[in-house]
C-alpha positions in Angstrom: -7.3 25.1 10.6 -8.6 25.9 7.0 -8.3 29.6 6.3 -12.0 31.0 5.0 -12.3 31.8 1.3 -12.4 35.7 1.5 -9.2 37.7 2.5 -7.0 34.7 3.7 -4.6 32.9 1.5 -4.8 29.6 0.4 -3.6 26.4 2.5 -1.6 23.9 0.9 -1.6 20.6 2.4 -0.2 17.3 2.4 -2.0 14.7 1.3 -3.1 12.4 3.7 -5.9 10.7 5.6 -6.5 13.2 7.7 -6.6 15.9 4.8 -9.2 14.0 3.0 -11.8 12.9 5.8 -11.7 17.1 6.2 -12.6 17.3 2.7 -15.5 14.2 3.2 -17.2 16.2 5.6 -20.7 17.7 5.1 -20.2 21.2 3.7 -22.8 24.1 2.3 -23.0 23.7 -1.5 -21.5 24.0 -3.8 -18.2 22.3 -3.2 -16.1 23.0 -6.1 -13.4 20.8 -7.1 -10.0 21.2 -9.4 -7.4 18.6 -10.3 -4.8 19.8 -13.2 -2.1 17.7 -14.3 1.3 20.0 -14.4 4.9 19.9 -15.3 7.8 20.7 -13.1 10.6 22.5 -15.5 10.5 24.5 -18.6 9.3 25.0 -21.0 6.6 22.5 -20.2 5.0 23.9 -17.8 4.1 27.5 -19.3 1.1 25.4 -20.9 0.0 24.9 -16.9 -1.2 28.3 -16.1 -3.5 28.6 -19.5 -5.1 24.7 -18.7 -6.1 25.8 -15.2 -7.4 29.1 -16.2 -9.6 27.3 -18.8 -10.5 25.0 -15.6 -11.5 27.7 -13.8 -13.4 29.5 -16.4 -15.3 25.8 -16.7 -16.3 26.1 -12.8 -17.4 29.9 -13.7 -20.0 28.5 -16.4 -21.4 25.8 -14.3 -22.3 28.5 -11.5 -24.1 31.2 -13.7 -26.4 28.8 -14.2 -28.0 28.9 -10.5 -25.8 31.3 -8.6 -25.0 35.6 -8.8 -22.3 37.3 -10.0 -21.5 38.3 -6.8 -21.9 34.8 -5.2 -19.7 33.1 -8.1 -17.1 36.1 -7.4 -16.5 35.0 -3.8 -16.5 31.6 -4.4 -13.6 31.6 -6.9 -11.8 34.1 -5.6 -9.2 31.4 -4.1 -8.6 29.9 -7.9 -7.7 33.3 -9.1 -6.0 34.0 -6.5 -3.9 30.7 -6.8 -3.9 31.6 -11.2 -2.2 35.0 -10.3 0.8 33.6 -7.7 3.6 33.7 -10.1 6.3 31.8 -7.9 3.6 28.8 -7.3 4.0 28.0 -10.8 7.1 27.9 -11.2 7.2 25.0 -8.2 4.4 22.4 -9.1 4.9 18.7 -9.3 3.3 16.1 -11.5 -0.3 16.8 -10.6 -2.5 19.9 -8.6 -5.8 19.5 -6.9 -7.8 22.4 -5.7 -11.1 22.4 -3.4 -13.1 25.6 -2.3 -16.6 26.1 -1.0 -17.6 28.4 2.1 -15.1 28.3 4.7 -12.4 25.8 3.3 -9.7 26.7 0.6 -7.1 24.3 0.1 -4.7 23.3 -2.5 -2.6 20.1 -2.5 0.7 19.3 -5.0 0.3 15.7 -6.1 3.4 13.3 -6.8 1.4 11.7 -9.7 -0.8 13.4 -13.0 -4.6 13.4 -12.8 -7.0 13.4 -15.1 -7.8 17.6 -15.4 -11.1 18.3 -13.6 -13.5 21.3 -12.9 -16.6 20.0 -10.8 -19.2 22.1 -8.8 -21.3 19.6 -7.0 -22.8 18.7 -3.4 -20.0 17.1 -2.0 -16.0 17.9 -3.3 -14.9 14.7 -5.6 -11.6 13.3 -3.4 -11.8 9.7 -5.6 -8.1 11.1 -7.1 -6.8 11.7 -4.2 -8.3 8.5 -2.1 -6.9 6.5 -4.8 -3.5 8.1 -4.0 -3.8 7.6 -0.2 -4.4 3.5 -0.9 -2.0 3.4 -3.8 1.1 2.8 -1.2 3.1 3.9 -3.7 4.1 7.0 -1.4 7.0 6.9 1.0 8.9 9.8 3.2 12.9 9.3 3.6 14.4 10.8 6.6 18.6 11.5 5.4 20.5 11.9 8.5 23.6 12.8 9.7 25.3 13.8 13.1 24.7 17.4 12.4 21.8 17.8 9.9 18.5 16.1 9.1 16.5 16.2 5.8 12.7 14.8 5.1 12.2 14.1 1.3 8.7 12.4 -0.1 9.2 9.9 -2.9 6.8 7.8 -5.0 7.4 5.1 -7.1 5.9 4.6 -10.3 6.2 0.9 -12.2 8.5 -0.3 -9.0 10.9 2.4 -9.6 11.4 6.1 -8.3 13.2 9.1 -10.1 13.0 11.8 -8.1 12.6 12.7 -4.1 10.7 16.1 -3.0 11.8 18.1 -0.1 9.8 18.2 2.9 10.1 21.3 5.6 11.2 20.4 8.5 10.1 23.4 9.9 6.6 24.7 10.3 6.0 28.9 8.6 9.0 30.1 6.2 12.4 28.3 8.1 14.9 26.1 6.8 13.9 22.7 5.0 16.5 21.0 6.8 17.1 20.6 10.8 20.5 21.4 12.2 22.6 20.3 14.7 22.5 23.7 16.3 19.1 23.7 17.0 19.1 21.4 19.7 22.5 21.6 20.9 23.6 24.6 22.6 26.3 27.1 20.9 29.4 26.6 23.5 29.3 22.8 22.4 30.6 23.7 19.0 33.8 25.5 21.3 36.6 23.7 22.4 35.8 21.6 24.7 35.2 22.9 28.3 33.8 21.4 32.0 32.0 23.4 34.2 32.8 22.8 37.7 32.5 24.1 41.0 35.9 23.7 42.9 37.6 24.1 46.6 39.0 27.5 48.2 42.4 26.2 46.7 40.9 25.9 43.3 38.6 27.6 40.6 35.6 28.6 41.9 31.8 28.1 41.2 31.3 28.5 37.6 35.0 28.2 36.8 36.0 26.5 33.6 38.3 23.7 32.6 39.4 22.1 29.6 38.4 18.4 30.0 40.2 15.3 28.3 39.7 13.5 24.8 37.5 10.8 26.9 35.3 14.0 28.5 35.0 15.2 25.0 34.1 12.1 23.0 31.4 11.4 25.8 30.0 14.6 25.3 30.3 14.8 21.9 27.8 11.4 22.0 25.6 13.0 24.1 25.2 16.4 21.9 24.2 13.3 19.6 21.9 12.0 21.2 20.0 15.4 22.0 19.4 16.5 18.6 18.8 12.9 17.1 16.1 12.7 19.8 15.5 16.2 18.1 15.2 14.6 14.9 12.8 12.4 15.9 10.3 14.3 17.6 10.4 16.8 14.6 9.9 14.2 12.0 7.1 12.4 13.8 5.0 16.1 14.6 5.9 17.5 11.7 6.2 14.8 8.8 4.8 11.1 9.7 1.8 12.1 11.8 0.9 14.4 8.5 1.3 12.3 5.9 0.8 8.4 7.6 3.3 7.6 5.3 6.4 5.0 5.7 9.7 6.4 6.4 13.0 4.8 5.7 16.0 6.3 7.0 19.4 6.8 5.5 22.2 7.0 7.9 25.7 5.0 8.9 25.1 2.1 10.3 26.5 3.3 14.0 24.3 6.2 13.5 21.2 4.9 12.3 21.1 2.1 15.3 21.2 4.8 17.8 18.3 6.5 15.9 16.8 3.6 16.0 17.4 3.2 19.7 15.6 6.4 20.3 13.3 6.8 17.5 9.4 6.3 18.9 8.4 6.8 15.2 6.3 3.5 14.4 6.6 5.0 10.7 10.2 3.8 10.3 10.5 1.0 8.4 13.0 -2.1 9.9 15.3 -1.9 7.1 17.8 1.1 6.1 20.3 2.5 3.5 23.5 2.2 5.2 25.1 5.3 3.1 27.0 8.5 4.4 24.5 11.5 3.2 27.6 13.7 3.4 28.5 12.0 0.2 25.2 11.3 -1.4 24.0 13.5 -4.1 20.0 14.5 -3.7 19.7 12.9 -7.0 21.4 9.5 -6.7 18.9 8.7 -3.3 15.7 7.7 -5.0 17.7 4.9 -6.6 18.9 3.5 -3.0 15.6 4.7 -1.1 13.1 3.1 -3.6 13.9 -0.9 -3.0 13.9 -0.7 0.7 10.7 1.0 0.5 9.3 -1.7 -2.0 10.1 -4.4 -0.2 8.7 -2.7 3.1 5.5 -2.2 1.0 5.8 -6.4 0.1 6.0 -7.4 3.7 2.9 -4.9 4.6 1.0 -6.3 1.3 2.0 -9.9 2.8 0.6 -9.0 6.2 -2.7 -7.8 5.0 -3.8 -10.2 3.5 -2.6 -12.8 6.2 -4.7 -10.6 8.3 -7.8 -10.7 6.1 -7.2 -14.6 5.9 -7.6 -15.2 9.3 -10.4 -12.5 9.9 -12.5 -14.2 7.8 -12.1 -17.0 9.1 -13.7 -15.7 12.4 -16.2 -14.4 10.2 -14.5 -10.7 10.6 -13.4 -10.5 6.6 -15.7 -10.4 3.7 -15.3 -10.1 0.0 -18.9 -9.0 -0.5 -19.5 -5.6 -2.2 -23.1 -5.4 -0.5 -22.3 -6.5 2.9 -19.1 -4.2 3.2 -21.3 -1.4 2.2 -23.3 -1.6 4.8 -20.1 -2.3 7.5 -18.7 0.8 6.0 -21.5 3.0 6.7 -22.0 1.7 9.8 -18.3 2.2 10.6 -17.3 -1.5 11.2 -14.6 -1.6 8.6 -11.3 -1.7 9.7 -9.1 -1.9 6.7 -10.7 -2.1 3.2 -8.7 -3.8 0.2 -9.7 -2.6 -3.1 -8.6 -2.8 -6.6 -6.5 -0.8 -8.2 -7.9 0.9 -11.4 -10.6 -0.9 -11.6 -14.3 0.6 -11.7 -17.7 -0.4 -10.7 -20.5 1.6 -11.9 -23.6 2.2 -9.5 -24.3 4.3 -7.0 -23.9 4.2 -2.2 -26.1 5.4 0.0 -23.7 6.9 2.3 -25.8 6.9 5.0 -27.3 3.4 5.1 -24.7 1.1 2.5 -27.4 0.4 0.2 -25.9 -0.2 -3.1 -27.5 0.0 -6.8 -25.5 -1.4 -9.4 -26.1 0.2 -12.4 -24.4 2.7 -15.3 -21.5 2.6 -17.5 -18.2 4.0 -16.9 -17.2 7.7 -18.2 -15.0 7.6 -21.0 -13.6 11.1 -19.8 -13.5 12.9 -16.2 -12.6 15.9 -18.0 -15.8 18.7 -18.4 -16.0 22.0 -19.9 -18.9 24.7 -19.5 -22.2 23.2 -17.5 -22.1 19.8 -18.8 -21.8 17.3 -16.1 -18.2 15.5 -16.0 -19.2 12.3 -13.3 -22.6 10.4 -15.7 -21.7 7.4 -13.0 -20.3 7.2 -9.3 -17.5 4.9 -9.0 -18.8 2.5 -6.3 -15.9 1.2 -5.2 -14.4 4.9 -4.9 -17.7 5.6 -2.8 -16.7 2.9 -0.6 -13.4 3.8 -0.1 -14.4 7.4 1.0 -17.3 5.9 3.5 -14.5 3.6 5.0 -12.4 6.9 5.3 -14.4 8.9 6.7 -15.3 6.6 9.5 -12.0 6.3 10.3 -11.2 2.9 8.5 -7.6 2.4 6.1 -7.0 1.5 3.0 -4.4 -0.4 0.7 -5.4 -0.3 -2.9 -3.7 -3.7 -4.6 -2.7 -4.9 -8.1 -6.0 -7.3 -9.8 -3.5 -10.2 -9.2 -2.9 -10.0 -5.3 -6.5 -9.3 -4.5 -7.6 -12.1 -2.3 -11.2 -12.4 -3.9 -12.9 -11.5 -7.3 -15.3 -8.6 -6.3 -12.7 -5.9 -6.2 -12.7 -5.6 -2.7 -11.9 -7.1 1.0 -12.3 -6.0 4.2 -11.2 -6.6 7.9 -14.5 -5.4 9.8 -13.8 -4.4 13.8 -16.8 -6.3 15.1 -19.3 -8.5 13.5 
């Protein structure tokens, strides 16, 4: 749940589908809207602080206009809040986004720059972040061993990646990582010892015994198996469900087939890096993760658009700007191909698909004081939100692999 603006700190959140068909939702105006782009080391990021007050001080002038000092107060009281959290700053990424209006505050670290914007308007701009979501540039990798587990979130950039982020594993203030320990009970890490209930001539209830090397091993495989199953019940709740994003796994071969064995994670991709993480350095992984990710991403890609082949075939596919606007705000469209970078001026009737094509495309999202920063709505970004928000996917594609010459495709659910 969303904490309120007054009084309760700020929620940062991954960013997923879920995430942004909360932030597509109808809410009381005005819906006030933040992206920064921001540096992860010194020095360069001592300029981020200054940029994002001069943001803020941007949203301040476009309120005075219509709204009271006390109103305008309230409303940006999580963006100061956020401008005076020291430590915060001194753990961005490579972009920040930032939505407030009455009864949401929520703050999201971005694996990618973004344009800087400040925006007060009727609904919060997401087009950043839905473009992000379709990118499928994103990918989670789960490093395992027999005693520990880590989640890290990667994201390739011109079909290479260069660094991994940590993802908790934990939900409040615990440990990143999960251990062994968790799920196995203490005595296990003893020597190894039987419980067994024996005859008057023997040890009685509750008596204990050393076992054998075969008793040991067996359990040994079996205080495996509880805290891989462990693993994957943590990753899914905690990680994949969140984010919908892939998730490749780095194990030992022996290991990584009995976590495939157990794993009910549909997220995991087929293939694997076949390293031992007790030997891998955080910063040589992104190297090793990133192909088996891309090539995961080729075979989904290649799957798609199979799909959308055959759906329009059966007259369930459509390359038609008009006609999917109207599927997607009726709900019909399944998955929506669109794109990427490209931009199509006009305007969506959200509520019926009716499309106007007209406009030129902003030469800057950028804004300062009350002038307005969006002139035009991207239509194909207004698309992508309606198929969102009714529950549809998206997989944003290079200009080359598109399967028709409007900018978008869909798969719709029913004619």
């Amino acid at each position: 749940m969303a904490p309120l603006l007054t009084g309760s700190p700020l929620a940062v959140r991954t960013v997923s589908p879920e995430a942004v068909r909360d932030l597509l939702v109808d809410r009381p105006a005005p819906c006030l809207s933040l992206y920064l782009p921001t540096h992860r080391n010194v020095p360069d990021n001592r300029v981020d602080r200054t940029a994002y007050r001069h943001l803020v001080e941007a949203l301040e002038m476009a309120l005075s206009a219509t709204r009271s000092r006390t109103e305008i107060d309230r409303l940006l009281e999580p963006f100061r809040t956020l401008g005076r959290n020291g430590p915060f700053w001194d753990h961005t990424r490579d972009g920040l986004a930032v939505f407030a209006a009455d009864g949401i505050a929520q703050v999201y670290l971005l694996p990618a720059p973004v344009k800087p914007l400040a925006l007060a308007a009727r609904r919060f701009h997401t087009l950043p972040l839905v473009r992000l979501i379709a990118g499928a540039e994103r990918y989670d990798a789960l490093v395992l061993t027999s005693r520990t587990a880590h989640v890290y979130e990667g994201c390739l950039r011109e079909g290479a990646a260069d660094r991994l982020d940590p993802v908790p594993l934990h939900d409040g203030s615990g440990p990143m990582e999960l251990e062994r320990s968790e799920a196995v009970e203490a005595e296990t890490w003893q020597p190894h010892r039987v419980q067994r209930g024996m005859g008057p001539s023997g040890l009685g209830t509750g008596g204990v015994v050393h076992g054998g090397a075969g008793a040991k091993r067996e359990d040994a495989e079996d205080d495996t198996e509880i805290f891989l199953r462990h693993v994957d019940e943590a990753v899914h709740e905690r990680v994949s469900r969140r984010s919908g994003l892939p998730l490749v796994l780095v194990a030992l071969p022996r290991l990584a087939a009995l976590f495939r064995r157990l794993s009910k994670n549909r997220s995991l991709v087929d293939e694997f890096v076949a390293r031992d993480a007790h030997l891998l350095p955080v910063a040589d992984l992104p190297a090793l993760v990133a192909p088996v990710f891309a090539r995961a991403r080729d075979r989904l890609i290649g799957h798609e658009l199979r799909r959308f082949a055959a759906a329009r075939e059966r007259g369930l596919g459509s390359g038609d700007l008009s006609d999917i606007a109207r599927a997607a705000a009726e709900g019909r469209v399944s998955l929506l191909l669109v794109e990427r970078d490209r931009f199509a001026p006009g305007s969506l009737d959200r509520a019926t698909g009716a499309v106007t094509f007209e406009g030129e495309p902003p030469a800057d999202l950028s804004r300062a004081g009350d002038e307005p920063a969006l002139r035009t709505e991207d239509l194909l970004g207004a698309l992508a939100e309606t198929v969102l928000l009714h529950g549809g996917d998206l997989l944003s594609l290079e200009k080359i692999r598109m399967p028709t010459e409007s900018g978008v495709a869909a798969i719709y659910r029913y004619a």
